[in-house]
ROVOKE-839840 format. One record per residue: x, y, z of N, C-alpha, C, O in turn; residue in one letter; residue number from 0. Coordinates in steps of 0.1 Angstrom, whole numbers. Each point is the difference from the previous one (the first is absolute). Example, Ala and Ser with C-alpha at 12.3 -4.5 7.8 and 13.67 -1.06 7.14 Angstrom:
NODE   n_u   n_v   n_w  ca_u  ca_v  ca_w   c_u   c_v   c_w   o_u   o_v   o_w type seq
NODE   132   -57    78    -9    12     0     9    12     0    10     0     7    A   0
NODE   -14    11   -14     9    11     0    -8    11     8     5    11     1    S   1
***
This chain:
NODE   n_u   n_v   n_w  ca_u  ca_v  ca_w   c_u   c_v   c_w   o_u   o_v   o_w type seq
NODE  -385   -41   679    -1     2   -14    -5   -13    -6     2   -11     6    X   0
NODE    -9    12   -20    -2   -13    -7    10    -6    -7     6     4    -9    X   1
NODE    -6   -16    14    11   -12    -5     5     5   -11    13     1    -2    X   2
NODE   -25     4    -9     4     0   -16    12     8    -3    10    -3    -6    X   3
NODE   -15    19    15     8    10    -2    15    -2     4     9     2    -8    X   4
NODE    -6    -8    20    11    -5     6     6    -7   -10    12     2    -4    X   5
NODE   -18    -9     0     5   -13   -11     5     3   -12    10    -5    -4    X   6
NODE   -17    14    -4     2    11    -9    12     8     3     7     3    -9    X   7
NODE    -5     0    21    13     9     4    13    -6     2    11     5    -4    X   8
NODE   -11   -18     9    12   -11     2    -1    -5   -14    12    -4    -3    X   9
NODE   -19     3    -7     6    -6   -13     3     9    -6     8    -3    -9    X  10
NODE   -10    17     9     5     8    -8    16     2     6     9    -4    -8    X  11
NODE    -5     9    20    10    -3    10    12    -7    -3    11     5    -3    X  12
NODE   -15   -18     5     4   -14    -7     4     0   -16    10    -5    -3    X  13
NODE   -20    10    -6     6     2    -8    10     9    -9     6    -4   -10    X  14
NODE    -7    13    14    10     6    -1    14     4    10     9     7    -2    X  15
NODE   -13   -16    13    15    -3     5    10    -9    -5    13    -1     1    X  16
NODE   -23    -8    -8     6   -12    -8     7     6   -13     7    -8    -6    X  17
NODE    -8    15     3     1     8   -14   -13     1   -12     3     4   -12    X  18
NODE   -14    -8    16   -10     4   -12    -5    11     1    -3     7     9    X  19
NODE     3    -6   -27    -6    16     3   -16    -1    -2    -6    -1   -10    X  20
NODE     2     1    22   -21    -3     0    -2    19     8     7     5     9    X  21
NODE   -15    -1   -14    -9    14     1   -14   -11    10    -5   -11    -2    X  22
NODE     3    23    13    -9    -1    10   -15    -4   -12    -9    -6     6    X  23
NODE     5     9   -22    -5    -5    -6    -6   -11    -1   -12    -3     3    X  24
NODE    24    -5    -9     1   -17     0    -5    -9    13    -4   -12     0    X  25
NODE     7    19    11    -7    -6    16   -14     1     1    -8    -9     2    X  26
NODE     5    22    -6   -14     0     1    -6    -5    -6   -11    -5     4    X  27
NODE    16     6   -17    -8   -14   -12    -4    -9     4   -11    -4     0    X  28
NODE    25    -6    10     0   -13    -2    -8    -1    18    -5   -11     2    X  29
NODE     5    19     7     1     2    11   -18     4     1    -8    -6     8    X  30
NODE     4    15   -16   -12    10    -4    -3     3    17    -7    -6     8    X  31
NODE    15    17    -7     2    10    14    -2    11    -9     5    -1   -12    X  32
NODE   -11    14    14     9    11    -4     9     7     4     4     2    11    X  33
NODE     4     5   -25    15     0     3     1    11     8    12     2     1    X  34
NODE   -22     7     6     8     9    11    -2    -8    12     4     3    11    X  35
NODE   -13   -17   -13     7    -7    20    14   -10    -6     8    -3     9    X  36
NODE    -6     1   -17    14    -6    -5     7    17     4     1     3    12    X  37
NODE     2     4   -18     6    14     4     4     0    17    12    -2     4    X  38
NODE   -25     5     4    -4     2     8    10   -12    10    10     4     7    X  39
NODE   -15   -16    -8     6   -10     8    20    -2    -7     8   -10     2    X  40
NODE    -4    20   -10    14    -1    -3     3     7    12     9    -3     9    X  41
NODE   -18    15    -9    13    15     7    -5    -4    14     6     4    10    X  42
NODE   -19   -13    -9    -4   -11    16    24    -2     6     8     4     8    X  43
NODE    -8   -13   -19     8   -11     3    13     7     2     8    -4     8    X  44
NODE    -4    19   -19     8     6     1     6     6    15    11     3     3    X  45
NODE   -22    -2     5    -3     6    12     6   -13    13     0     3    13    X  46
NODE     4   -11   -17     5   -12     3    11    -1     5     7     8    -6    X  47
NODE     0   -15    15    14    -4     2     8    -5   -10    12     4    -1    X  48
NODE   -20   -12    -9     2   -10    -7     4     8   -15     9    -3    -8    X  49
NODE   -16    11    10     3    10   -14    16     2    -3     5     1   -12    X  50
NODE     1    -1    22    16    13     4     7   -19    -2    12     1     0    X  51
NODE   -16   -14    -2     8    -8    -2     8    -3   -12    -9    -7    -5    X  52
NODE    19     6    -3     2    -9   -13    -4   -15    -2    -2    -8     8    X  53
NODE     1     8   -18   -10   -16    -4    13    -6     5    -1    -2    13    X  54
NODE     7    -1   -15    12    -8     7    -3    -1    18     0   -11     6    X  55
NODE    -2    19    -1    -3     0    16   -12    -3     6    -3    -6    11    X  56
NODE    -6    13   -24   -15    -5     3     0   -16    -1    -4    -7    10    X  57
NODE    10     0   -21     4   -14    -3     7   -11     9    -1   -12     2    X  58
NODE     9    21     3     7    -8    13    -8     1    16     5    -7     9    X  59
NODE   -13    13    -8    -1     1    15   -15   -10     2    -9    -3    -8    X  60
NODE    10    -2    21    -7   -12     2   -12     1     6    -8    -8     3    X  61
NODE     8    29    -1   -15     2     2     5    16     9    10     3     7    X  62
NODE   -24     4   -11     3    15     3     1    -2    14    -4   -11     6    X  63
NODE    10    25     0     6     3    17   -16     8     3    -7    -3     9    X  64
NODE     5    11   -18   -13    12     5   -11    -2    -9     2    -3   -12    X  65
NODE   -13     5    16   -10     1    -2    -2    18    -4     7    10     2    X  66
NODE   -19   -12    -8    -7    12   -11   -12     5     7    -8    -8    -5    X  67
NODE     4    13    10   -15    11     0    -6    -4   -13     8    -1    -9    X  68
NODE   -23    -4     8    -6     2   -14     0    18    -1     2     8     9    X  69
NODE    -4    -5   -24     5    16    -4   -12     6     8     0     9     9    X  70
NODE   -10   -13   -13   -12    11     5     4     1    14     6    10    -1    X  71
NODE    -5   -15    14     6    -8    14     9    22     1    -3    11     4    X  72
NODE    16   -19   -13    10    12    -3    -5    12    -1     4     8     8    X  73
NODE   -13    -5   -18    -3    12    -7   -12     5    10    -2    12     2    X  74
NODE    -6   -22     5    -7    10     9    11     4    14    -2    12     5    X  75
NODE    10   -18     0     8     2    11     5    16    -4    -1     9     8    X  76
NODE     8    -9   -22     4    13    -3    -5    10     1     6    11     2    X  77
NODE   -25   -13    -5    -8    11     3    -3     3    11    -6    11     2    X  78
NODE    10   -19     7    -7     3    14    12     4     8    -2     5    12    X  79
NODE    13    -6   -16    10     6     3     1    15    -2     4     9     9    X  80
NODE    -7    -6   -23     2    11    -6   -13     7     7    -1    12    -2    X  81
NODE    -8   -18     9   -11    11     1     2    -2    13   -12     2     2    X  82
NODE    18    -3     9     4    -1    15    13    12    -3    -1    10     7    X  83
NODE    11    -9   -14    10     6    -4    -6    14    -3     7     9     3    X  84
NODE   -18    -4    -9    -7     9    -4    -8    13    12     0    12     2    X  85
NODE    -7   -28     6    -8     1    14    11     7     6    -2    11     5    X  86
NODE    18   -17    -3     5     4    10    13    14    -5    11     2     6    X  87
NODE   -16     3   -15     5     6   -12    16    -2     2     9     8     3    X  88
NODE    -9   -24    -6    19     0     0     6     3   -14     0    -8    -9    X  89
NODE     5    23     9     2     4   -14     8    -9    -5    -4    -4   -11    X  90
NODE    18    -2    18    14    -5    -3    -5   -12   -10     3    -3   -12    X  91
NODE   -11    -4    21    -3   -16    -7    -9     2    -7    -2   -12    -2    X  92
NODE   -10    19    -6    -6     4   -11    11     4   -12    -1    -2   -12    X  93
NODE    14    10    18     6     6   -11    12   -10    -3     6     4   -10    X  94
NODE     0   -15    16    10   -10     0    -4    -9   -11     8    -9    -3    X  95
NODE   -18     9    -3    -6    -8   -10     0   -22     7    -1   -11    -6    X  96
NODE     3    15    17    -4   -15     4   -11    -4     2    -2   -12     4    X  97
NODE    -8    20    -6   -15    -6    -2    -3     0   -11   -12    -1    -3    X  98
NODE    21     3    -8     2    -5   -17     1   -10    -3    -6    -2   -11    X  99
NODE    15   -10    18     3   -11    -4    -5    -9     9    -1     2    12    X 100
NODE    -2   -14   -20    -2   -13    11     3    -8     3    -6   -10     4    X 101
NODE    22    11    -7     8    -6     2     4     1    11     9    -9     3    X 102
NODE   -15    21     8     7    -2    13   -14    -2     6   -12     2    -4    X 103
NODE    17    -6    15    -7    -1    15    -4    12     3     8    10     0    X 104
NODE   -27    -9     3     0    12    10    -2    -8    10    -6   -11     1    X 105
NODE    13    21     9    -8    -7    18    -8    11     6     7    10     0    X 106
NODE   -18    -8     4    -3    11     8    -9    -2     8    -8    -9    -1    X 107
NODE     8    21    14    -8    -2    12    -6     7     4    -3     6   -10    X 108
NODE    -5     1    19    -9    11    -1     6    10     5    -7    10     1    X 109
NODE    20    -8     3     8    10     0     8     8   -16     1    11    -4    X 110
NODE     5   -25    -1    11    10    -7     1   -12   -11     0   -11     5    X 111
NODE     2    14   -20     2    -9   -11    14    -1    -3     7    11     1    X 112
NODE     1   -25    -6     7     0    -2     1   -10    -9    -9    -8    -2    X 113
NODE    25     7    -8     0    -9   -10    12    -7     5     9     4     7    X 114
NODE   -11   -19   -15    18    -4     2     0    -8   -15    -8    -6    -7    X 115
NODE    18     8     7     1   -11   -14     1   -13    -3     7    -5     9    X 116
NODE   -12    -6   -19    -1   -11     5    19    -6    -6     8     4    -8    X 117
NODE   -11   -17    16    15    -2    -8    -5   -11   -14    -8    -9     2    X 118
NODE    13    11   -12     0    -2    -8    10   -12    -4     2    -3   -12    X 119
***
């Protein structure tokens, strides 16, 4: 992703964790990104470890345990899951809705698709 958008996304983030009330607007003004990759790079970050922390924990820790997939990374793995899952018409894991989120892990092999969840 471009710096800007990222940057635009951590100050919006940032500021309203802190308690200001700033609209994804005011970033893009001062940022001049537009505001659907400000958007875009939020629900990025939501998809995060980091997301599920309180500012108090995010504040205290001296540096993340896991690493992130960039989203696109993510979101194609899901498709290629979901179309191997299709290939091998695994009804169960099309209808489990775990190729909905990407918050988990797919793993799969040219036999058989599976999910696990990440820890959080």
């Amino acid at each position: 992703r471009r710096p800007a958008g990222v940057c635009a996304a951590a100050l919006l983030i940032a500021s309203r964790a802190h308690g200001f009330t700033r609209d994804h607007q005011d970033v893009t003004r001062i940022l001049r990104v537009c505001g659907m990759t400000v958007q875009e790079r939020v629900r990025d970050f939501e998809c995060t470890p980091s997301a599920n922390l309180t500012l108090e924990q995010f504040k205290t820790m001296d540096f993340l345990e896991g690493e992130a997939d960039p989203p696109v990374f993510t979101k194609n793995r899901i498709m290629e899951a979901r179309a191997l899952a299709i290939e091998n018409q695994n009804l169960a894991l099309l209808e489990s809705g775990h190729l909905d989120d990407p918050r988990k892990t797919i793993l799969h092999n040219s036999s058989q698709t599976t999910t696990t969840t990440t820890n959080n």
